[in-house]
Every structure is written in structure tokens, then in C-alpha cells.
N, C-alpha and C positions, 0 to 999 in steps of 0.2 A: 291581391291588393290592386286599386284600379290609380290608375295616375291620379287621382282626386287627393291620397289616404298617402303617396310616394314622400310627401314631406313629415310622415310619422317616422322614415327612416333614419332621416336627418334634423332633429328638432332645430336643432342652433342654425346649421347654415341655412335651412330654409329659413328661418325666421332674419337670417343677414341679408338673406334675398326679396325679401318680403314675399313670401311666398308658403309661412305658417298658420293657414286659419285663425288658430287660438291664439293668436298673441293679441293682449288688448293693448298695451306701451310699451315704449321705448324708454331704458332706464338707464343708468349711471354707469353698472355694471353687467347688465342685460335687460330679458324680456320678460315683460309681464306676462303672464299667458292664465287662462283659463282652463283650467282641468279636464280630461275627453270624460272625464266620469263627473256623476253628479249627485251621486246619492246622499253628499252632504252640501248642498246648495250655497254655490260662493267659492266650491275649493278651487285655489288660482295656486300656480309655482311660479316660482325665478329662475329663469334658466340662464346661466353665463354665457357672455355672449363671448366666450374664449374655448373655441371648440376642440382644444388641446387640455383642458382644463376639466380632471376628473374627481378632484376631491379639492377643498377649501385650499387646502396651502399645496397646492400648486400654483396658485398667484401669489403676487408679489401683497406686502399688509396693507400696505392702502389699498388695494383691489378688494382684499377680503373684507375692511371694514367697510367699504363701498357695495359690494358683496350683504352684507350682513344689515348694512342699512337700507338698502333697496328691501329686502326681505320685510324689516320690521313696518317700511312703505305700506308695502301690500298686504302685510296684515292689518293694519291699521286704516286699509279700505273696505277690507273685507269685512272688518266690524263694523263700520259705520253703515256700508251699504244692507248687511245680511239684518242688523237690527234693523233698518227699514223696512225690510220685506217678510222679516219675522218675528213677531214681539214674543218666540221662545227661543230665539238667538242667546247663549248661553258665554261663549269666551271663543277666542281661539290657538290653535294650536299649531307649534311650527316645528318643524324635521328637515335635518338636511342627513339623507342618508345616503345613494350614490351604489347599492348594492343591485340594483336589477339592472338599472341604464348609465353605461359608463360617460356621465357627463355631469358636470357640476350643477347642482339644483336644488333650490330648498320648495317644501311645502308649506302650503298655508291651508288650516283645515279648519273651517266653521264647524264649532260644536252647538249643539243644541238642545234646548229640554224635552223636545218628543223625541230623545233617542232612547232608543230601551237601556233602561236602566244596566244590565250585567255589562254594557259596553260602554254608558255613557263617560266613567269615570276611565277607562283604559287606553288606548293609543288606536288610532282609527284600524290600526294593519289587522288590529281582534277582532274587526268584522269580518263575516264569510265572503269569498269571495263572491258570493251569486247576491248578495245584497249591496257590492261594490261597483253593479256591472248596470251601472243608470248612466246611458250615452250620453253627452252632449247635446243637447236640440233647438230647436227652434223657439219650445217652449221657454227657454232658456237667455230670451234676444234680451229681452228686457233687463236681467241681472247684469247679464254679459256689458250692455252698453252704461250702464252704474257702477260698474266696476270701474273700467276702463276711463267713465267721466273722471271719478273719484280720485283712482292712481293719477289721472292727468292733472288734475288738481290738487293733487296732494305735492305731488313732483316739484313744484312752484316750490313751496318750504321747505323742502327737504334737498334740494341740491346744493341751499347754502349749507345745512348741516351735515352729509356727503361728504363734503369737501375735507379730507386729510392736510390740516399745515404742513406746509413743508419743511419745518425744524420738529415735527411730531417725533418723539421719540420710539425709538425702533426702526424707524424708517432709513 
């Protein structure tokens, strides 16, 4: 692993350092990032920006709805943008699973209609893992900065609706 790849070890604090390539925003309850894989074009995750924080409820509930609506953020760019750059952009897809990397984070997964049919309808993890292994690139500058306009853009709206009142019940 060369110093370049050192902040794969630490996603959150480097991304509090700024020093996470793939982060395209700064959100409510963390970062926006874009996916080092790309064999489904647009996949971004949430990573909390609470590096003690390995599954949803370990934060406090207005964290997790902060949490949960940052997520629905960033899918709701990741539509807008991936139908622009694909007119077989199909819906998208969100996971928050926490099983291989012990740190809070949801996925957002573009689905599409040129995906092969026996996997289209099932959960992205039914793809093999050698059809999973499309790097990050350069090829990629273009999504990457539509995304990240998008989230930026989106962020404006959605911080008033973020916002847990403070007489919220359960809180």
C-alpha cells in the first residue's frame, strides 16, 4: 500500500483531515464519498463522520435521523445525476450493512436496465466479485464532479428538513 492508498485505512479520519480522495461533501452527519468500485456508475456511500460509531444506534436519534436523511440526500443525486448520463438508469438502491468495515455507512447503489437480467432484480452483493472489481478512474471525473455539484445542491434543501425539533418526541 503506497502513502497515496494510506487513507483507505482510515476512511472517517482521513476524510476529517481532509485528506480522503473520494469524499465529494460535507454533510450533516458525514461524508459524501464516491465508491472505489464502479461497475455500477454513480455508486456513492455515507460514511459517519463519528469514528466510534459502528452500527446506526450507536448515535444518539436525532443523529441517526440526520444519519438516514443525509443518505436519502445522496440517493436522490445519485438519481438525478445517473438518469442524466444514462437513459437505462432504472431506480436506486440503499444498504446500510456494517459487516466487512467496522464503521457506520450506508450505500447508494444505481440500478440499471443493461444489468443482466438473473441479477437485475436481486441485491448488488449477487454479483461476482470479478464483475464488482471496476476501479475508480479518471474516466469517472465527470460523474464524480455531478455528483458532488448535485449533493451540493441538494444540501441547500435539505438541511432545513435535517433539522430534528427539539421537543421531537423520543429525543
Amino acid at each position: 500500500m503506497t502513502a497515496m492508498d494510506d487513507w483507505r485505512k482510515d476512511r472517517i479520519r482521513s476524510a476529517l483531515r481532509g485528506r480522503n480522495p473520494t469524499v465529494l461533501a460535507r454533510l450533516s452527519s458525514g461524508f459524501a464519498v464516491i465508491g472505489d468500485t464502479q461497475f455500477l456508475p454513480g455508486y456513492c456511500l455515507l460514511l459517519s463522520d463519528d469514528p466510534s460509531a459502528d452500527r446506526l444506534a450507536d448515535l444518539p436519534r436525532a443523529r441517526r435521523l440526520a444519519f438516514l436523511a443525509d443518505l436519502d440526500l445522496i440517493g436522490e443525486a445519485v438519481q438525478i445525476v445517473c438518469k442524466r448520463h444514462d437513459p437505462q438508469f432504472r431506480r436506486v438502491n440503499y444498504s446500510v450493512f456494517g459487516n466487512l468495515d467496522p464503521i457506520l455507512h450506508g450505500h447508494v447503489h444505481p440500478r440499471y436496465d443493461w444489468e443482466p437480467p438473473e441479477l437485475l432484480r436481486g441485491p448488488v452483493s449477487h454479483y461476482p466479485a470479478t464483475a464488482r472489481m471496476v476501479p475508480l478512474g479518471p474516466g469517472h471525473d465527470q460523474l464524480r464532479a455531478d455528483l458532488a455539484t448535485e449533493i451540493v445542491r441538494l444540501s441547500a434543501d435539505y438541511d432545513e428538513l435535517a433539522r430534528v425539533p427539539e421537543d421531537f418526541p423520543g429525543l
